[in-house]
C-alpha positions as CSV (number, residue, x, y, z in Angstrom):
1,X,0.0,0.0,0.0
2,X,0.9,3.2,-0.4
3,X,0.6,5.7,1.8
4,X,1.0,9.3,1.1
5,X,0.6,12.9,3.5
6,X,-0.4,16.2,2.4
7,X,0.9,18.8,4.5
8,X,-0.2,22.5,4.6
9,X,0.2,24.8,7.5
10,X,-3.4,24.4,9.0
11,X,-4.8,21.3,7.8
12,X,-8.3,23.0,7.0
13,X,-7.8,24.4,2.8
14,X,-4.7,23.0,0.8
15,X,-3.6,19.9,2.2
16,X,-7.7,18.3,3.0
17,X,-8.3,19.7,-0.5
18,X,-5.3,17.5,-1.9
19,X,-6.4,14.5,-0.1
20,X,-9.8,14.7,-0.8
21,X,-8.9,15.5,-4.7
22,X,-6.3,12.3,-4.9
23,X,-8.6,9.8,-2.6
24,X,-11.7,11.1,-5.8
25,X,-9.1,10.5,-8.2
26,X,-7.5,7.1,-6.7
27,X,-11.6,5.7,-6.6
28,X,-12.7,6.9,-10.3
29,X,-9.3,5.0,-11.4
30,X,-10.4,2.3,-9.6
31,X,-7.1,2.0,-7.6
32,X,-7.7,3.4,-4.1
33,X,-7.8,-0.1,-2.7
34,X,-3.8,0.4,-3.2
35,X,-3.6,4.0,-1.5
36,X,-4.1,5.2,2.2
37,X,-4.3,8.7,1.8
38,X,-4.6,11.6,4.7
39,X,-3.3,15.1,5.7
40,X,-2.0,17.3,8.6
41,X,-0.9,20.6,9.2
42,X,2.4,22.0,11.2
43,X,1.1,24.5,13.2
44,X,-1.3,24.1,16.3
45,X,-3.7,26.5,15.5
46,X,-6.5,24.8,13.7
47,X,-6.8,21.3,15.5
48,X,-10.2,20.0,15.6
49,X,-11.4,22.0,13.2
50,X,-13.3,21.2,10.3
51,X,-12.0,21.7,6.5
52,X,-12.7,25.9,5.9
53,X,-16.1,26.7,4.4
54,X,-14.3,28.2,1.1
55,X,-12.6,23.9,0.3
56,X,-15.7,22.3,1.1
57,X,-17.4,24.5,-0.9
58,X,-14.9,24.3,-4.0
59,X,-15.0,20.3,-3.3
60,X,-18.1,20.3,-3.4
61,X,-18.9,21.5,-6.5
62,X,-16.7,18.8,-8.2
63,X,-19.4,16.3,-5.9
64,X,-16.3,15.6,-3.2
65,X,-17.5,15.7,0.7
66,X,-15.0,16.3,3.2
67,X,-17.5,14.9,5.9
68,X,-16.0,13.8,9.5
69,X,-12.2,15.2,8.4
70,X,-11.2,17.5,11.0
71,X,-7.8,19.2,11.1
72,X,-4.7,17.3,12.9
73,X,-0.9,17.7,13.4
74,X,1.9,15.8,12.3
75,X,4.0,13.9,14.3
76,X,7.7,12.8,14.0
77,X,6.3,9.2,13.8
78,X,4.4,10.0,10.3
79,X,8.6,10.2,8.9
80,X,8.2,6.6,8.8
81,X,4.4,5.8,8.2
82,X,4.5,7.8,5.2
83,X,6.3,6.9,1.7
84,X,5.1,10.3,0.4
85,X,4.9,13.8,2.4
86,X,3.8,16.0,0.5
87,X,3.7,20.0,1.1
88,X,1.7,22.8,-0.3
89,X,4.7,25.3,-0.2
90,X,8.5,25.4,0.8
91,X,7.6,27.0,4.3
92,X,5.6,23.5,4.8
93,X,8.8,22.0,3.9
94,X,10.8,23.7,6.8
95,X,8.4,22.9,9.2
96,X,8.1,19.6,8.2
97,X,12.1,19.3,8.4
98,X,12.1,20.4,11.7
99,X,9.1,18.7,13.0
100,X,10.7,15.1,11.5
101,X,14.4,16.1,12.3
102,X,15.0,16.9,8.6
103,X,14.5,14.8,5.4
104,X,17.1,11.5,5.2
105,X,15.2,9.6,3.1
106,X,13.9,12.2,0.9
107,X,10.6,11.9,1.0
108,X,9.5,15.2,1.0
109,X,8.4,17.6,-1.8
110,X,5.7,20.3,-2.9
111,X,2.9,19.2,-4.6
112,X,3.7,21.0,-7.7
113,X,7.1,19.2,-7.7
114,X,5.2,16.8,-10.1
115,X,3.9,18.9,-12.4
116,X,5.9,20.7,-15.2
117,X,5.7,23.7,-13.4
118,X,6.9,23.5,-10.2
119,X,6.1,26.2,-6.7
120,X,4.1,26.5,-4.1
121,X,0.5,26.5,-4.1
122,X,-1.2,29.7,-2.9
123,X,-2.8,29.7,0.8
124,X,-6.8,30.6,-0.1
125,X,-7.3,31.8,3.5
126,X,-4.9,34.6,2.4
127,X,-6.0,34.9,-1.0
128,X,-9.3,33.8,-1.0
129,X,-9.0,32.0,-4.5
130,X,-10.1,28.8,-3.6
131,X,-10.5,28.0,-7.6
132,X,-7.0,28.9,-8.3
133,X,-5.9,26.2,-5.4
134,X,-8.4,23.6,-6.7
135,X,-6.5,24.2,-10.3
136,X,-3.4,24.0,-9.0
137,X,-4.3,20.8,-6.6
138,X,-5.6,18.8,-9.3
139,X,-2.6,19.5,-11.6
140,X,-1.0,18.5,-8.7
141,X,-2.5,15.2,-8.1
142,X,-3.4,14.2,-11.5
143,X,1.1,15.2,-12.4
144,X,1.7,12.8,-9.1
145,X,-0.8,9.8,-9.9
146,X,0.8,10.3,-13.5
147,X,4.6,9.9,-12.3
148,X,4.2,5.9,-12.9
149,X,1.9,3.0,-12.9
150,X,0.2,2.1,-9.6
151,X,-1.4,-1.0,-10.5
């Protein structure tokens, strides 16, 4: 199985929209049975709350529910669990570095690491384009399920 973390600062826009978007994906491919698929944030600030009204509003216009996902933390143990941890932008990354103690087995990247254009994917509760996250997202996901064959 594997098993793959998206990672944003607050675990309630970027990184539940990712893994909402890839878990969609994954099940329409007919593949998820070979995925576990989550998120987290690095900061404290949002724990226990629900995904932000502006993603399950975006999501749910593409017919994806966030129901019953409510914002959590990573932990140094996820360096392990994880084959893929995944950030939304390269401030993600240094938190996630010095969360997990750095990065030995390089399994950390932005999201838009897969794609053919490469960067961080703009914050929505700064911005308040939740589209232009749900573009980049899918590009995202779609360049990461692309990278080779899962079956």
């Amino acid at each position: 199985m594997i098993k793959i973390l998206f990672v944003c600062h607050g675990n309630i826009c970027r990184s539940p929209m990712a893994e909402f978007v890839l878990k969609d994906m994954v099940r329409k491919a007919g593949i998820a049975e070979a995925f576990y698929i989550a998120s987290a944030a690095t900061s404290t600030e949002e724990l226990g709350n629900p995904v932000y009204p502006g993603t399950r509003k975006r999501l749910a216009q593409e017919g994806i529910s966030v129901a019953g996902k409510y914002a959590v933390q990573i932990k140094r143990s996820d360096y392990e669990k994880y084959d893929y941890l995944i950030a939304m932008d390269n401030r993600n990354i240094s938190n996630m570095k010095r969360i997990f103690g750095n990065d030995p087995d390089g399994k950390i990247c932005r999201l838009l690491d897969y794609t053919n254009s490469p960067g961080d994917i703009a914050d929505p509760w700064y911005t308040g384009d939740f589209d232009l996250t749900y573009d980049d997202v899918y590009a995202g996901c779609k360049a990461f399920l692309g990278k080779k064959s899962w079956n």
